[in-house]
Legacy VTK file of the C-alpha trace (Angstrom):
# vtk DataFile Version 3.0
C-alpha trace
ASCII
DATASET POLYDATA
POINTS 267 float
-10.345 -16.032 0.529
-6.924 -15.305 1.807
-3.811 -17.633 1.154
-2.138 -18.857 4.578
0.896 -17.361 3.606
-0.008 -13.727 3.375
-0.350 -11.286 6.261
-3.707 -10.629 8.475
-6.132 -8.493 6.776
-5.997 -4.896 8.171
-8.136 -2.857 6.296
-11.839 -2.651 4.723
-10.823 -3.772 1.177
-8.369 -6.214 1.958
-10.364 -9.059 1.672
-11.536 -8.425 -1.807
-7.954 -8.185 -2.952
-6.826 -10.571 -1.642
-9.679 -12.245 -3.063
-8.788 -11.366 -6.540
-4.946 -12.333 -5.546
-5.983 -16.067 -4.571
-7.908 -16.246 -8.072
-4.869 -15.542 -10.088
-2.938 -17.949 -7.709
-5.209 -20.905 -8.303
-5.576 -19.795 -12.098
-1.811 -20.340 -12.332
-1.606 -23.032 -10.325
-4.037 -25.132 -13.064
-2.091 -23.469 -15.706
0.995 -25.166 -14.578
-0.162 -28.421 -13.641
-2.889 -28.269 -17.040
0.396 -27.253 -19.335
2.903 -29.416 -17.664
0.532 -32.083 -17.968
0.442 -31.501 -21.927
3.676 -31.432 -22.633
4.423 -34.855 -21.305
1.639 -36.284 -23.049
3.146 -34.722 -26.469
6.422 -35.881 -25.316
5.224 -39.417 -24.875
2.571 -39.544 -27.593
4.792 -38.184 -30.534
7.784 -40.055 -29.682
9.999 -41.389 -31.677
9.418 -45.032 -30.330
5.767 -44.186 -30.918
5.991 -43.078 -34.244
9.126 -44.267 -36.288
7.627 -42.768 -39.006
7.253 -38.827 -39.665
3.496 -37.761 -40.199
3.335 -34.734 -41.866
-0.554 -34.265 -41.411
-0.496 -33.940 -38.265
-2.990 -33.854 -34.992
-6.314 -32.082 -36.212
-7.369 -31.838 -32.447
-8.877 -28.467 -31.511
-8.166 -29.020 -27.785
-5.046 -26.684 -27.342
-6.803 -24.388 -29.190
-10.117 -24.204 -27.242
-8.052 -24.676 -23.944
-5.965 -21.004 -25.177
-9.362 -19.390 -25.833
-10.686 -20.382 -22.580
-8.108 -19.013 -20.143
-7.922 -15.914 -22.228
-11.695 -16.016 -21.374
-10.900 -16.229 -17.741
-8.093 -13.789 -17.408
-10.234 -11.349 -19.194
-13.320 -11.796 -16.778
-10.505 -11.509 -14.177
-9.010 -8.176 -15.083
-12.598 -6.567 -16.318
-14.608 -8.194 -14.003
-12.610 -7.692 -10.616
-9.222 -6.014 -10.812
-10.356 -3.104 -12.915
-13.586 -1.769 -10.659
-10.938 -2.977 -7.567
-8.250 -0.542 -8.867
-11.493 2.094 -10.012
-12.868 2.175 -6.458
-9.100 2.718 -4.891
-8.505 6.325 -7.882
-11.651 7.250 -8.570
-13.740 7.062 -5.179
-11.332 9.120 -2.797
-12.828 10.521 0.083
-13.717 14.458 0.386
-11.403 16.458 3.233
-14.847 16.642 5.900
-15.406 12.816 4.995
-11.841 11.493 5.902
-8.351 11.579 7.936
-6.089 13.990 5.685
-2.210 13.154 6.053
0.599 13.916 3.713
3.285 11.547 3.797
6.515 13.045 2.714
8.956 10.670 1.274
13.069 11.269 1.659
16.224 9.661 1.658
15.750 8.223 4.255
12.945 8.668 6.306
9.291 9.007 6.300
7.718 12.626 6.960
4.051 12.688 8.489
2.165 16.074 8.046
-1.141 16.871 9.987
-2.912 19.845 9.151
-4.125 20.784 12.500
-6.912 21.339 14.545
-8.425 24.104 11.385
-8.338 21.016 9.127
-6.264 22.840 6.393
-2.346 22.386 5.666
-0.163 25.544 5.905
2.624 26.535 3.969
5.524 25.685 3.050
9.127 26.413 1.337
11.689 24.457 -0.009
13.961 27.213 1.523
12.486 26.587 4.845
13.479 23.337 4.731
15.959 22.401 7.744
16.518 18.082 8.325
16.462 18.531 12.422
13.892 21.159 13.062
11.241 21.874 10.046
12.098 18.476 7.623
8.762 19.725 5.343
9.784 23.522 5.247
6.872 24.493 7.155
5.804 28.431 7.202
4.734 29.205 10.503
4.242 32.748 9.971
1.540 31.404 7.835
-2.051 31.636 10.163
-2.755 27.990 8.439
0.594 26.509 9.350
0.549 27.390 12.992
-1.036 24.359 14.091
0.193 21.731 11.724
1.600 18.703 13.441
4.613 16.947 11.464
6.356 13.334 13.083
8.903 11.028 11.449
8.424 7.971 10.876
5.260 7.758 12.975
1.926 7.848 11.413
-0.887 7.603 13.717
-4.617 6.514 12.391
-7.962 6.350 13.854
-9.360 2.880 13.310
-12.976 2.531 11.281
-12.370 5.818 9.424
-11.776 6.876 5.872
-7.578 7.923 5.519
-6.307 9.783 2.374
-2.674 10.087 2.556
-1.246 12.030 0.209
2.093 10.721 -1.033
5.458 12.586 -2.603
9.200 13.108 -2.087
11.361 15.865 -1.407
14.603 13.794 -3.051
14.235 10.549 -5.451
11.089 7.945 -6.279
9.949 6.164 -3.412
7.367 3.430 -2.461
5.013 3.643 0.677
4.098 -0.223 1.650
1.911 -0.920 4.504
0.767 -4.714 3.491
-1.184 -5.395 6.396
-3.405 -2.181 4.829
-2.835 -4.226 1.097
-1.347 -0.262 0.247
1.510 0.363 -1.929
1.994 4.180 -4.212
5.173 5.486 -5.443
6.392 8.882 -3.949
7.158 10.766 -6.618
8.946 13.982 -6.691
7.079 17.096 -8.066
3.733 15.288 -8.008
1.076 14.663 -4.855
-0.532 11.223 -5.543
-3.903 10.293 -3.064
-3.879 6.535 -1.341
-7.061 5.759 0.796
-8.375 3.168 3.098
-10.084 2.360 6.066
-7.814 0.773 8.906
-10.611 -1.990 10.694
-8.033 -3.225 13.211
-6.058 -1.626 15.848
-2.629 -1.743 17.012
-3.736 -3.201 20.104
-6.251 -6.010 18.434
-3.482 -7.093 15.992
-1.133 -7.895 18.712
-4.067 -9.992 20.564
-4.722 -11.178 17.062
-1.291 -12.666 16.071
-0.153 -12.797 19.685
2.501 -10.891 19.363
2.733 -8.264 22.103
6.013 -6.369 20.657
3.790 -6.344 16.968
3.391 -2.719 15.370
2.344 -1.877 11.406
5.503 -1.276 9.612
6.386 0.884 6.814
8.321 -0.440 4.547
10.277 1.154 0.984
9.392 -0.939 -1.486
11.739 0.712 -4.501
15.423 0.799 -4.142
16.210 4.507 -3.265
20.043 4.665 -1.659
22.394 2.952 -0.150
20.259 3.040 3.436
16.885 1.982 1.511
16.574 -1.164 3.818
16.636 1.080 6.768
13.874 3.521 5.546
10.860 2.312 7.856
8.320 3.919 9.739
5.662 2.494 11.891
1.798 2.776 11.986
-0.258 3.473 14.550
-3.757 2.252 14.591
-6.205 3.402 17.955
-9.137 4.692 18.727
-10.585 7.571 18.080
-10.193 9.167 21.445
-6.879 7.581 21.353
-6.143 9.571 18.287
-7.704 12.342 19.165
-5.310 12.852 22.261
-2.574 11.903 20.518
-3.207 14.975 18.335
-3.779 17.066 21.441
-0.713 16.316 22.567
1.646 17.005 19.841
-0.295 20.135 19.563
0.716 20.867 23.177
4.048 20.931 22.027
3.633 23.795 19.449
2.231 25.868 22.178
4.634 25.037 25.054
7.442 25.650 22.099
9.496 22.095 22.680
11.050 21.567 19.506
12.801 18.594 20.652
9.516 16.801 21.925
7.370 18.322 18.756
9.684 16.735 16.179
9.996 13.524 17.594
LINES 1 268
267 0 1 2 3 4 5 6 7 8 9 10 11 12 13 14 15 16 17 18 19 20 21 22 23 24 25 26 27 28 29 30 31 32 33 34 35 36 37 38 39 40 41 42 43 44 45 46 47 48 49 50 51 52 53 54 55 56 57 58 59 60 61 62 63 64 65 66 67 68 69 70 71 72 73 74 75 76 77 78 79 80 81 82 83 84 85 86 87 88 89 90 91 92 93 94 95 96 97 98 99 100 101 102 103 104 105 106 107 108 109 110 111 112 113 114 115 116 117 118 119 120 121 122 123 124 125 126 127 128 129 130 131 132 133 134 135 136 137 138 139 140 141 142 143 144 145 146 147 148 149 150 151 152 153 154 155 156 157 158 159 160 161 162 163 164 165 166 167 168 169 170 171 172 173 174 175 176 177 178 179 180 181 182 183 184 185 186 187 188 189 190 191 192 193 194 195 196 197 198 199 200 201 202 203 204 205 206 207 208 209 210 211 212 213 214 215 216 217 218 219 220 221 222 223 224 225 226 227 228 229 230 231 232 233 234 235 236 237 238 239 240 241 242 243 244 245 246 247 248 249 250 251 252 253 254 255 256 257 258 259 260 261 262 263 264 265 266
């Protein structure tokens, strides 16, 4: 069940949190109407036109009581019962490397690094003292046999749609915040740490702009913690295709590593 004021669904789990979203909503929506409604009852039934007279017994109804136990009941069933095995199945069930699109996504003030590792599948190198903004933003070692191929873009992730992505998240400078919400994703960059994010993009670039009728419309990628005086300018955009799509995108950065045009490889 999705509320009509959230964003199309863009990825395999999205329903089922959104799901668990639209529970809470409606549980808080009956809280507010259920508690509003009892406090003007008490405000009407004990007032002092009602009762001139102080009682000091009391009301011996268990109702507020019961009506406590019962939503602790149902926020309990809530968190055990959906958000924890939700949350379990986004940490604990990563895909393997063969099984899944590996990215790292390198967070910095402020801009959004993409690392591919390649046509070999495995990330290279790389050195902090490599590091240089215009031409190597991740400090790539390409003297290393592994690094050679690795594809890095700002800004620009692309994904192949109907298949398992891991992107691993961190920062080079402060704490960050990767949001994609048509994906229902959101993880901190951290510095010194490398924290996994899957999911499985079910809707491409091209189908969302049918979708919403938008022909301009592209997945955004948006900061969602306040890192800088440019934070609000820190986006990037996502890329959803096919796989062939994908797959010739890759060839053709690659192309670039082995014609040697910097200038087209890093943009």
């Amino acid at each position: 069940m999705k509320m009509p004021y959230m964003l199309e669904q863009a990825s395999s789990y999205a329903a089922d949190l959104d799901n668990v979203i639209s529970i809470v909503h409606i549980l808080m929506a009956v809280l507010f109407v259920g508690w509003g409604a009892f406090f003007l009852y008490t405000l009407v039934r004990f007032s002092r036109r009602r009762n001139p007279k102080a009682d000091y017994v009391g009301v011996k109804s268990k109702f507020s009581t019961y009506a406590e136990i019962g939503v602790a009941v149902f926020e309990g069933v809530l968190l055990i019962g959906f958000s924890i095995p939700l949350w379990g199945a986004r940490v604990n069930e990563v895909p393997p490397d063969g099984e899944s699109v590996q990215v790292r996504v390198v967070a910095q003030q402020f801009a959004w690094n993409m690392w591919y590792p390649g046509a070999d599948g495995v990330f290279g190198k790389a050195d902090v003292s490599l590091i240089d903004e215009e031409t190597n933003p991740v400090g790539l070692d390409r003297d290393d046999p592994a690094a050679k191929d690795d594809i890095t873009t700002i800004n620009q992730l692309h994904l192949p749609v109907n298949e398992p992505v891991v992107l691993h998240i961190s920062s080079k400078d402060v704490i960050h915040s990767f949001n994609q919400p048509h994906m229902r994703v959101k993880q901190d960059a951290i510095p010194g740490l490398s924290i996994p994010l899957w999911f499985i993009p079910t809707v491409t670039t091209a189908e969302m702009r049918e979708k919403t009728g938008n022909d301009e419309f592209t997945y955004e990628i948006a900061c969602a913690q306040l890192c800088g005086n440019s934070h609000t300018n820190m986006r990037g955009f996502v890329t959803v295709e096919t796989q062939e799509e994908f797959d010739a995108w890759l060839e053709e950065e690659a192309s670039y590593l082995s014609t040697g045009d910097e200038d087209d490889f890093w943009n």
